[in-house]
C-alpha positions in Angstrom: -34.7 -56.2 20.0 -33.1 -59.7 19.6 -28.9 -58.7 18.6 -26.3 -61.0 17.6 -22.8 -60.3 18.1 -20.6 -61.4 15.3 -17.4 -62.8 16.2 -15.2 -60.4 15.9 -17.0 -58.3 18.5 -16.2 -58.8 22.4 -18.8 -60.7 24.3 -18.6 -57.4 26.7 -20.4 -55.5 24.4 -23.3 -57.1 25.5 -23.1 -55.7 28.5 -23.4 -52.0 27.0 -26.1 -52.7 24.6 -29.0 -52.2 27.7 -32.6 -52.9 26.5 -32.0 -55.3 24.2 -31.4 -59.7 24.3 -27.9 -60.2 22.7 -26.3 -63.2 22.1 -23.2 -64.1 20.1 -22.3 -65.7 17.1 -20.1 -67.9 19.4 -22.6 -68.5 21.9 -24.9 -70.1 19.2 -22.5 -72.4 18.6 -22.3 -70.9 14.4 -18.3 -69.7 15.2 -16.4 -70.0 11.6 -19.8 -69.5 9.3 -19.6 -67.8 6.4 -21.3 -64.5 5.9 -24.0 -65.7 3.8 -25.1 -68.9 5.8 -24.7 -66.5 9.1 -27.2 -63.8 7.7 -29.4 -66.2 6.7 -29.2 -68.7 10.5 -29.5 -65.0 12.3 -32.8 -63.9 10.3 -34.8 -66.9 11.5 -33.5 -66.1 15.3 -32.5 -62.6 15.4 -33.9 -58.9 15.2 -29.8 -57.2 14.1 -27.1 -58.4 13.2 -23.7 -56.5 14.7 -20.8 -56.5 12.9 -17.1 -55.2 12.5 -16.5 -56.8 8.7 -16.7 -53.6 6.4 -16.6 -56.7 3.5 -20.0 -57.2 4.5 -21.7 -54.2 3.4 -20.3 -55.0 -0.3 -20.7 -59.2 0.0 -24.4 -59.0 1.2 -27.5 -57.4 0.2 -29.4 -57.5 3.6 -32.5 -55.7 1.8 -34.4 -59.4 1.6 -33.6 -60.3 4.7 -35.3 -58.4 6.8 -32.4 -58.2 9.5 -31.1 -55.2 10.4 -27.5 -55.3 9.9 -25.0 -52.2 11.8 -21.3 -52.1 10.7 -19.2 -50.5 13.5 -16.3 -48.6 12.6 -13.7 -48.6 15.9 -9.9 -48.6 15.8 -10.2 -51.8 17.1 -12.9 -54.4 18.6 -11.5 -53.6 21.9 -14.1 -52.2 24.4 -12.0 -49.3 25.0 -12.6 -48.1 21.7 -16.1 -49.5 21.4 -17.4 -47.7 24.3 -17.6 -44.3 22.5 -19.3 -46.1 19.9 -21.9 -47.5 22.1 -24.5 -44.4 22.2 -24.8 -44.2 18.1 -25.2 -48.0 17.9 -27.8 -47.6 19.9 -29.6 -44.5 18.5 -29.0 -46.6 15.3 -30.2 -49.8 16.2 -33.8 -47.8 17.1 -34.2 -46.3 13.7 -33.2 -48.8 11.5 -36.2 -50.5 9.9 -35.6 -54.7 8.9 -33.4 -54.9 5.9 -31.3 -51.8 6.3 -27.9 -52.2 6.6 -26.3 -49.1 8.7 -22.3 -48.4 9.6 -22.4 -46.5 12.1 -18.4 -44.8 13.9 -17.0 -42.6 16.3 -19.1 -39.8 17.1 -16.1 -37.7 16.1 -17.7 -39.3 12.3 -21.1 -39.6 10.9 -23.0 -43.2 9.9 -23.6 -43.9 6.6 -27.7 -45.1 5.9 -27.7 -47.8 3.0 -31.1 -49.8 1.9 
């Protein structure tokens, strides 16, 4: 699966994220776009869409997209507290179908389904 990394994800995560192409918003040279124009440049290129903005689950109805779209939920967007994260994003990333939109958290939580 093709995943983009918004920006306010490390570029480590990548790293974690095994079995899948991952690139970064920053890498693709769309740093400072808007959520709207982002969704829409990552559909054309991208399988999932990665972010950390809990905005975007109200802003953005990801249902016509068909881009999966996974909100994580960490204390902070530092890999020490992604890490835990990084089995559920996974498990998540395999069952979402195009044009779900997902936040997924600690497995201490539970991930919300939406779409």
């Amino acid at each position: 699966m093709r995943v983009l990394l918004d920006e306010n994800l490390p570029h480590a995560l990548a790293a974690e994220l095994a079995g899948h192409e991952v690139s970064s918003v920053q890498a693709e040279g769309w740093a400072g776009t808007e959520n709207g124009a982002l969704l829409h440049k990552a559909k054309k290129h991208f399988d999932a869409l990665l972010s950390m903005d809990r905005g975007l689950a109200h802003q953005q109805n990801p249902s016509g997209l068909g881009l999966r779209i996974l909100i994580i939920r960490a204390p902070s967007n530092r890999m020490v507290d992604l890490r835990p994260v990084v089995d559920n994003i996974l498990t998540r990333l395999a069952a979402m179908r195009p044009g779900q939109l997902e936040v997924v958290q600690s497995p201490r939580g539970k991930s919300d389904k939406r779409g």
